[in-house]
Legacy VTK file of the C-alpha trace (Angstrom):
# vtk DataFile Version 3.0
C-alpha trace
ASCII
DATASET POLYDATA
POINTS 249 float
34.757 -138.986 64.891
32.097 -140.293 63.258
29.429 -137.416 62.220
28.462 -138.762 58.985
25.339 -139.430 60.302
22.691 -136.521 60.047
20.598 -136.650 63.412
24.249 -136.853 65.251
24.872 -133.669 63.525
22.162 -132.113 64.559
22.773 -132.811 68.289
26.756 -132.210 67.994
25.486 -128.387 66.915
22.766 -127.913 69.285
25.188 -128.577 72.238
28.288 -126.946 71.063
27.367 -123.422 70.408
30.221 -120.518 70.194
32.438 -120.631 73.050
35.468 -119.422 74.585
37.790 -120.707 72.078
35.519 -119.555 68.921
36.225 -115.873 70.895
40.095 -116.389 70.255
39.644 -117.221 67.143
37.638 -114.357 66.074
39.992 -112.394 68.036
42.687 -113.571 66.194
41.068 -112.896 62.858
40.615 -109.217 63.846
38.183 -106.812 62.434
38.833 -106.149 59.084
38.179 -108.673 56.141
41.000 -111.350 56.429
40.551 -114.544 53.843
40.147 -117.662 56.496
40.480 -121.390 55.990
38.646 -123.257 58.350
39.911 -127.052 58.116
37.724 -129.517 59.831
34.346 -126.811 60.063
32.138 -129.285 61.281
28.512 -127.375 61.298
30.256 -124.425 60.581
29.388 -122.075 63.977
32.810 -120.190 63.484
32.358 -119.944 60.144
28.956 -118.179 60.051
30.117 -115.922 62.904
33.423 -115.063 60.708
31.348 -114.054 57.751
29.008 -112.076 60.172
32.174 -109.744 60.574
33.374 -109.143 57.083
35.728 -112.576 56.539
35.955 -114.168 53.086
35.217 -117.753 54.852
35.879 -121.199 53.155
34.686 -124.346 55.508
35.831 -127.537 54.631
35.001 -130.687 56.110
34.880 -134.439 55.031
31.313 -135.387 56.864
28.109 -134.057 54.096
26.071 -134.525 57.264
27.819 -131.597 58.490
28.015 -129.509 56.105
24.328 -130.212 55.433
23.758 -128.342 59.037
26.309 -125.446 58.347
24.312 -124.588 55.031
21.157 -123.707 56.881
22.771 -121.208 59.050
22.138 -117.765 59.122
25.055 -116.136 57.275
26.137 -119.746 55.442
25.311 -118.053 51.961
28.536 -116.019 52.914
30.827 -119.103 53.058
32.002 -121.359 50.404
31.491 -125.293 52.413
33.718 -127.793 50.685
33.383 -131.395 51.260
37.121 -133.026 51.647
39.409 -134.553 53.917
41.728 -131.644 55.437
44.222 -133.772 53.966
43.885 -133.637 50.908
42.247 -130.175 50.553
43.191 -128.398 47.637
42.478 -124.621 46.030
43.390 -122.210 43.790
43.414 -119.475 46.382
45.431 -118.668 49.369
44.328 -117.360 52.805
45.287 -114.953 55.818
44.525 -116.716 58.412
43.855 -120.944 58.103
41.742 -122.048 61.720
41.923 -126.411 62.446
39.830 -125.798 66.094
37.113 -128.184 68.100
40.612 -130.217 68.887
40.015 -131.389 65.141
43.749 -131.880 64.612
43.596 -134.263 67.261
41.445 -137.063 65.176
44.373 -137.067 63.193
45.899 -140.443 64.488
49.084 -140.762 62.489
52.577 -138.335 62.011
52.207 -139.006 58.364
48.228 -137.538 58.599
49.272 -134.319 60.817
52.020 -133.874 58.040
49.778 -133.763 55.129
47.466 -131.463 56.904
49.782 -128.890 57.473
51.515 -129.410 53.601
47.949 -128.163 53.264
48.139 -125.305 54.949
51.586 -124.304 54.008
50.851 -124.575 50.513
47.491 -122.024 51.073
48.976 -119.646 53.258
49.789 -115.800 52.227
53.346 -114.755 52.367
52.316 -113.201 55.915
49.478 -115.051 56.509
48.905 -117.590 59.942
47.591 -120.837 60.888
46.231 -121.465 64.355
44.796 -125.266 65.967
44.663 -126.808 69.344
45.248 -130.153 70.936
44.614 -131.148 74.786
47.415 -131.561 77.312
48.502 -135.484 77.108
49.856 -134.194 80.853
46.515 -133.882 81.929
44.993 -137.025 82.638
42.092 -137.187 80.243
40.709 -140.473 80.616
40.511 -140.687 84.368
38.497 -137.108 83.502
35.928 -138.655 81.232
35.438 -141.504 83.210
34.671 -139.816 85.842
32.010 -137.101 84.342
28.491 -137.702 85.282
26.033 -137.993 82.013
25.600 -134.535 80.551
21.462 -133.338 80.235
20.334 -130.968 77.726
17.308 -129.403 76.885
16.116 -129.480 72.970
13.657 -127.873 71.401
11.875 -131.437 70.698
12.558 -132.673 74.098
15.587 -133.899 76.403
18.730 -135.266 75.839
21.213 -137.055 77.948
24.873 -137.223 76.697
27.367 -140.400 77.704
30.422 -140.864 77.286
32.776 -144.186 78.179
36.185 -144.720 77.831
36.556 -148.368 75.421
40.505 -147.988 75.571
43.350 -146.297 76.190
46.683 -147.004 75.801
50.342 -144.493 74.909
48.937 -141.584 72.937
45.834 -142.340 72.397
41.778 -142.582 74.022
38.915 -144.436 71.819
35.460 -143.734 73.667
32.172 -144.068 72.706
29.366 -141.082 73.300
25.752 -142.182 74.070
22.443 -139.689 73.199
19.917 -140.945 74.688
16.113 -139.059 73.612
12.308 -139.510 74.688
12.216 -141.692 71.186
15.937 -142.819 70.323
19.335 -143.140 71.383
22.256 -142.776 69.338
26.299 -143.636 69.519
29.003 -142.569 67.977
32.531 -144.160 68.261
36.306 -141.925 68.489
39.698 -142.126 69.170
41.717 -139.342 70.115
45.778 -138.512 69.518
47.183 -136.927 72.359
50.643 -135.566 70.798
52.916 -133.619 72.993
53.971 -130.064 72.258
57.194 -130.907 71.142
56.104 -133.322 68.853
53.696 -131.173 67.383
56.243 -128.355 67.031
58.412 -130.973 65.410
56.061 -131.949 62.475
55.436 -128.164 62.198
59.194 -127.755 61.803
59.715 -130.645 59.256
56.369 -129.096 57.017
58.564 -125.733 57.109
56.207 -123.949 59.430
57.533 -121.947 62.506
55.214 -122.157 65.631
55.443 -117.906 66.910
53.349 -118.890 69.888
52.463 -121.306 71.876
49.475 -120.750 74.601
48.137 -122.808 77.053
44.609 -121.858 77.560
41.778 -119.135 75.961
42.720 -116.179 77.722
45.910 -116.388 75.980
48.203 -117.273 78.914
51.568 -118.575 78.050
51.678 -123.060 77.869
52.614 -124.483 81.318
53.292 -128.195 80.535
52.060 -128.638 83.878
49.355 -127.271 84.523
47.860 -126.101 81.012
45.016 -127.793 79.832
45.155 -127.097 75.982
48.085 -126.734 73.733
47.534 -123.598 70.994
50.050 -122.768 67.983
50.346 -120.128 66.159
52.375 -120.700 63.549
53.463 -118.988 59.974
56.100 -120.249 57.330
59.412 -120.604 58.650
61.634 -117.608 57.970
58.482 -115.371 57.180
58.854 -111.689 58.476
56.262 -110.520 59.735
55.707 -108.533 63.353
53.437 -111.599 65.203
50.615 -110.530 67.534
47.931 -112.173 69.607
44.465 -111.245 70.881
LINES 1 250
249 0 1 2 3 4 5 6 7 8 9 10 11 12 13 14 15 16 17 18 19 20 21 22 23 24 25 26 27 28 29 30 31 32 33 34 35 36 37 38 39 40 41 42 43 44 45 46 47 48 49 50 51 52 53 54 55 56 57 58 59 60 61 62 63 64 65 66 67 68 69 70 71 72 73 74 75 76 77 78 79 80 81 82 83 84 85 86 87 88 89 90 91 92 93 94 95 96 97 98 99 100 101 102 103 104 105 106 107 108 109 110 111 112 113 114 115 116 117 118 119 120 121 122 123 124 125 126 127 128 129 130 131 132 133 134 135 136 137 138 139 140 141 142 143 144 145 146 147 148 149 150 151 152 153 154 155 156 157 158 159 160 161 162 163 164 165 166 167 168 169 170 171 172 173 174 175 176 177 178 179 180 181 182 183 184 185 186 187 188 189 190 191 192 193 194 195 196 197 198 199 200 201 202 203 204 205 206 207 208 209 210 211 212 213 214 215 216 217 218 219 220 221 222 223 224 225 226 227 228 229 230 231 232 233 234 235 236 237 238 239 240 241 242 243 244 245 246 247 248
């Protein structure tokens, strides 16, 4: 997605506050101080909410514009913000618990990007530690969805804001769409395209990066994955052959 550009920033975190699925993750992080990687931050709402309870937070993202927004947050003096491609990411520190969420993982379009993200977070994960990341059900049929959704209307503190979205293509694994703002004094677009993997070939790449997916849940109360019926696909995953007792919020 393209968020390089400040003012879509700015809307993206005024209508995407903490949510269901920043509750799992928080959840998941538990309540004492855990070292977290979050890959893809974007404005960094988990993030700041992380370091509110105690984590040791590092944010990384490759879009300045939104990093710029995650530094003026309360609590953002608590979190080191990186600017790189997930990628590519590399420290001299490893981490508990690494987070890809906001279906993030799913901008990565190729097998050959999904297996250099998660060489990332093999390479920065504790002997015990866990990564967790969603991706939407390709059963679901997301297209007809989003065609179908009336504009969304929002109220800023400078005035109103009408969000659009319209489906420019889709075809095998993957939806490009363009999103619309439209304000009292300017409208703005952005342009995306989605992957839609399947669980299996997510658990696949996860397999060939020598990580072991412990759990696989289908929505954010933590209910098993019904390929049917499940809406989101979530993994848990640690290095294969680790040891450790798994457990889930």
């Amino acid at each position: 997605m393209d968020y390089h550009h400040l003012r879509i920033a700015e809307i993206y975190d005024l209508i995407n506050p903490l949510a269901d699925d920043a509750g799992f993750y928080l959840a998941l992080a538990g309540e004492h101080p855990q070292d977290v990687l979050d890959l893809g931050c974007g404005t960094g709402t988990l993030c700041c909410a992380l370091a509110e309870r105690g984590h040791h937070v590092t944010g990384v993202d490759p879009a300045a514009a939104m990093l710029s927004v995650a530094r003026r947050k309360l609590r953002a003096d608590h979190v080191e913000w990186i600017q790189s491609p997930a990628q590519t990411f590399r420290a001299n520190r490893s981490f508990d618990l690494i987070v890809m969420t906001g279906h993030a993982f799913q901008v990565l379009l190729t097998d050959a990007d999904a297996l250099a993200v998660f060489e990332t977070m093999r390479v920065h994960l504790k002997d015990q530690g866990r990564i967790a990341f969603e991706t939407r059900n390709p059963r679901v049929d997301w297209a007809r969805q989003w065609s179908s959704r009336p504009p969304a209307i929002y109220r800023l503190p400078d005035g109103g804001l009408q969000e659009t979205l319209e489906i420019t293509a889709a075809h095998g694994e993957f939806i490009a769409f363009k999103t619309t703002y439209r304000l009292a004094h300017e409208t703005l677009t952005t342009t995306s395209t989605l992957r839609f993997p399947s669980r299996e070939q997510v658990q696949a790449l996860l397999t060939r990066s020598g990580l072991a997916v412990r759990k696989c849940l289908g929505d954010w109360a933590g209910r098993d994955f019904d390929p049917a019926r499940s809406k989101e696909i979530i993994l848990i995953a640690e290095r294969a052959g680790a040891s450790t007792s798994f457990h889930h919020p």
